[in-house]
Each structure stands twice: as C-alpha cells, then as structure tokens.
KETORMAR-353515 format. One record per residue (C-alpha): residue number from 1; residue in three letters; x, y, z. Coordinates in Angstrom, 2 decimals. Layout:
   nr  rest     east    north       up
  NUM   ALA        X        Y        Z
...
***
This chain:
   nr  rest     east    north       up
    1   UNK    -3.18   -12.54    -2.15
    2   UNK    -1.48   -14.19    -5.03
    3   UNK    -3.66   -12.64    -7.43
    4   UNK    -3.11    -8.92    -6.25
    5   UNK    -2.47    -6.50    -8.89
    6   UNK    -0.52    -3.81    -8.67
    7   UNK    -0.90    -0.24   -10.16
    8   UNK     0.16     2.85   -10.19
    9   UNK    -2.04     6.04   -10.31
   10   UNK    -1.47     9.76   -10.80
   11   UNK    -4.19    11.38    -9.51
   12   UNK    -2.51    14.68   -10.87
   13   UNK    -1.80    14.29   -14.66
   14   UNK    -0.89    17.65   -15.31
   15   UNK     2.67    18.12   -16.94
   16   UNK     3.27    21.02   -15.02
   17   UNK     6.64    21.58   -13.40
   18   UNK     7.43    20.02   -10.22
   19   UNK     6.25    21.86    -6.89
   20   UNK     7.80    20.92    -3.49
   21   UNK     3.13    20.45    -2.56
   22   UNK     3.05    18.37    -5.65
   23   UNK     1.01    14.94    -4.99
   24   UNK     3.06    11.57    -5.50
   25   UNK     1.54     9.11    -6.98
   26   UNK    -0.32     5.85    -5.43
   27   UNK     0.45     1.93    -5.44
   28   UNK    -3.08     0.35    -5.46
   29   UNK    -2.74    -3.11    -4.51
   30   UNK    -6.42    -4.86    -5.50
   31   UNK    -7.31    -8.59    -4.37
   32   UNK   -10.33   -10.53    -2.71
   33   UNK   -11.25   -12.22     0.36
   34   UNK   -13.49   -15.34     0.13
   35   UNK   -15.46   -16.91     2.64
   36   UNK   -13.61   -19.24     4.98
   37   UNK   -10.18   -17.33     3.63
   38   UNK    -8.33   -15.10     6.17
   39   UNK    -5.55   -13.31     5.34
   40   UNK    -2.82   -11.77     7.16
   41   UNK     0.51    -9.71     6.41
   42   UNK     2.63    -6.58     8.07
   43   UNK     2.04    -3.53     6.54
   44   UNK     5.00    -2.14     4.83
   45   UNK     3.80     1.55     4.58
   46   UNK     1.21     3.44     5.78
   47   UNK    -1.99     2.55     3.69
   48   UNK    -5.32     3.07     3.20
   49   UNK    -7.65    -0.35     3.01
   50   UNK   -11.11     0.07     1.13
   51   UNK   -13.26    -2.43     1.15
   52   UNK   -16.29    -2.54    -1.50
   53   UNK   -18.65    -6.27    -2.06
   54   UNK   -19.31    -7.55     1.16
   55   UNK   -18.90    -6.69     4.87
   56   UNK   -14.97    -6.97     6.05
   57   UNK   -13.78    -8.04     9.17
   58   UNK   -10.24    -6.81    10.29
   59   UNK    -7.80    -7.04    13.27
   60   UNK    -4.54    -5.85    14.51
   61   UNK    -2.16    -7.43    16.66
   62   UNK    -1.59    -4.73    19.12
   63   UNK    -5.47    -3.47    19.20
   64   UNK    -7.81    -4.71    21.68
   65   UNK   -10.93    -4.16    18.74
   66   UNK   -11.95    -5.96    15.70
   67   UNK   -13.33    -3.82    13.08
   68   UNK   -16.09    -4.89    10.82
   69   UNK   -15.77    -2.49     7.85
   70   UNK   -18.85    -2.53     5.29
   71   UNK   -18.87    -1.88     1.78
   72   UNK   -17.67     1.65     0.98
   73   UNK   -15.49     2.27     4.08
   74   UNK   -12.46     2.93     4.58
   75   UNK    -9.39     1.89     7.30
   76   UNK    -6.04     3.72     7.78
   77   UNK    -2.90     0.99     8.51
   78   UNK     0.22     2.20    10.01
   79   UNK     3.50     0.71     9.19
   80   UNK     4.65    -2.46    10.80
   81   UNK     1.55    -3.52    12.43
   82   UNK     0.47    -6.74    11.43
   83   UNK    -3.18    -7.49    10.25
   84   UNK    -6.02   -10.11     9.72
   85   UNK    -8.72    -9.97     7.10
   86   UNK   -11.92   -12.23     6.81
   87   UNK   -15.68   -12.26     5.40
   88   UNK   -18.30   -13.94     6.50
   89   UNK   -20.03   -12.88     3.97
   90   UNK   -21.46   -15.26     0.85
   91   UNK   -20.09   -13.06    -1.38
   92   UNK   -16.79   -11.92    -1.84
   93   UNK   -15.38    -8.81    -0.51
   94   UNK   -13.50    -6.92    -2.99
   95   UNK   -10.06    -5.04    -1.14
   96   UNK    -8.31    -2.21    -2.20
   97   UNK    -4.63    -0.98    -0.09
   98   UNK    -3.29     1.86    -1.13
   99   UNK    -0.30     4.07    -0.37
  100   UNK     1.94     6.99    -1.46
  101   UNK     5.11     6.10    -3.45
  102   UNK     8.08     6.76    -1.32
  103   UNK     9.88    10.46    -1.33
  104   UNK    11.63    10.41    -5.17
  105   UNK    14.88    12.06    -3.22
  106   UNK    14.84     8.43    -1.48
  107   UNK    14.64     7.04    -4.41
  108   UNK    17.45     8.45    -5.89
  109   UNK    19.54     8.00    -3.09
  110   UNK    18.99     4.36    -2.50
  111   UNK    19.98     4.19    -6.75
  112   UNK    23.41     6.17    -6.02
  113   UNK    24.41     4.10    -3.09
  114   UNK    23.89     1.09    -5.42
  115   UNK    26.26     2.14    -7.85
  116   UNK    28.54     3.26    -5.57
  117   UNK    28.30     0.20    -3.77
  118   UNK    28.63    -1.50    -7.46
  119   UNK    31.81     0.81    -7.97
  120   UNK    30.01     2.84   -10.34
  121   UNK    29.96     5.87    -8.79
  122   UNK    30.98     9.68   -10.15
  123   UNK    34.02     9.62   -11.22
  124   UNK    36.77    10.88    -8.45
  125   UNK    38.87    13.71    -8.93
  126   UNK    42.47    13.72   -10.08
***
C-alpha cells in the first residue's frame, strides 16, 4: 500500500451555514492488489472497502468467513479488526477505503490540549 493516495471529498459543496445533520467529509484511501500480493492492516476507523477491476478476496481475524467481493461491491470494516486482502485474479483489483473525517469538536479539542500541553494555552486570569 505504499502507493495509496489519499483524498479528501465533500460530497456537499454547498457554502451554506453549518447544520448540526450536515455531512463531514470523506478520506478516500485508493491503492491496488496484484496477483500473488496480500495485504493486511487494522482498520483505524470504520470504513467502507470498494472494490472495482477484478474479483477481491478478504478476511478478518475474528470471522469464521472469507468474503470474495466482485467488482462493484462493497464491504463495511469496523474499527480495530484486522484484515487480509488478495486476488487471484490476472488482473489487478483496483481498492477504494473510505471513511468519515472525525467529529471537528474532536478536532479542536485534541488542537487545545496541544497547546496547552505546549504552554500555549488562553491566557489565565489575574
């Protein structure tokens, strides 16, 4: 997966003002699976994995199935489970993970805890 690209989508791109409904935006995480290649990693969020080329084969550690996805379907992935992807396919299957962004209150939060923990919080007062 060293040649994954990253992007992010809005699939809203209306400047509207923000509503608490409002859809966050998506990381889309592209890469490819080769014959003979498997690849495996834990899932850091909950994701959706598209698969579109050739037929995908996928496993979990905790599931007693493997799933052979073909082109055009789709597989939810929870957080923290750990997966395995292979084709046996000649041709490559093309992979597509996607997930939310996190909460932007998180966000912000994680930013003011750095710079209190940098010492650059508000200022305190007298």
């Amino acid at each position: 997966m060293d040649q994954a690209s990253p992007q992010c989508m809005d699939d809203d791109s209306s400047l509207s003002a923000y509503q608490p409904d409002e859809r966050l935006p998506k990381v889309v995480v592209h890469f490819s699976v080769v014959r003979g290649a498997t690849l495996t990693w834990r899932v850091d969020a909950d994701s959706t994995l598209s698969v579109q080329g050739a037929r995908l084969w996928l496993t979990r550690v905790n599931s007693p199935y493997d799933h052979w996805l073909e082109p055009g379907n789709e597989f939810r992935l929870q957080r923290g489970e750990r997966v395995w992807l292979s084709t046996d396919s000649e041709r490559t299957a093309r992979v597509s993970l996607s997930c939310a962004l996190p909460d932007r209150r998180g966000f912000v939060s994680r930013w003011l805890g750095r710079l209190a923990w940098l010492g650059l919080g508000p200022p305190a007062a007298r």
